[in-house]
N, C-alpha and C positions, 0 to 999 in steps of 0.2 A: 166113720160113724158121724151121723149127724146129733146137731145138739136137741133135736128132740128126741132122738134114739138114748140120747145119751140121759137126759134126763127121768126118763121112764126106766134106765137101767139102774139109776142111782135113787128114784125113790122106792124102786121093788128090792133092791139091796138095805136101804133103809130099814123098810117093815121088818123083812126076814130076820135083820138086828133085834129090831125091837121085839120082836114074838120071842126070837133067843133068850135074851135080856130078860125077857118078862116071865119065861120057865125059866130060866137059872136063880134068879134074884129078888125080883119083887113086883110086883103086876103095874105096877106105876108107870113103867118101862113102856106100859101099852098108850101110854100119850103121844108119845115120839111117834108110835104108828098112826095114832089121831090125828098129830099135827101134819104128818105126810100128807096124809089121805084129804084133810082140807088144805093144802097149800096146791094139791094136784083140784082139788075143785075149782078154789081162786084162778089159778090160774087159767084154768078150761074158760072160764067166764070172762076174763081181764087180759091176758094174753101176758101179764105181767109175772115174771119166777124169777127171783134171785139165784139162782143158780144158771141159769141159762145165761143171764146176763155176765156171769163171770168164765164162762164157756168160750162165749162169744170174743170178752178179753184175751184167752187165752188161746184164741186161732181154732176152734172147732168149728167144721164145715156148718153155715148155716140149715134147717132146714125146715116144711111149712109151717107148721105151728110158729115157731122159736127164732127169726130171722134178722 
């Protein structure tokens, strides 16, 4: 898995949290989907994601986005 696979796996796991979270408990829950959904836009724009960057630390195969 590369790390742009990898990050698109882990901000769609993200949301599904947050949507959970946000029927179980309290709709507030639905920011955490907000803040995904603009940290995947910033980064579409900037090429810049804190997560990738710690991916990357942790030996996950570079790939084009994310490198």
């Amino acid at each position: 898995m590369t790390i742009d696979r990898a990050v698109l796996l882990f901000a769609g796991f993200m949301i599904l949290v947050s949507l959970g979270l946000a029927w179980a408990f309290s709709p507030w829950w639905l920011l955490l989907a907000a803040f995904v959904g603009l940290n995947l836009m910033q980064a579409s724009l900037t090429g810049f994601c804190p997560l990738a960057i710690i991916l990357k630390k942790l030996g996950v195969k570079p790939g084009a986005a994310f490198g």
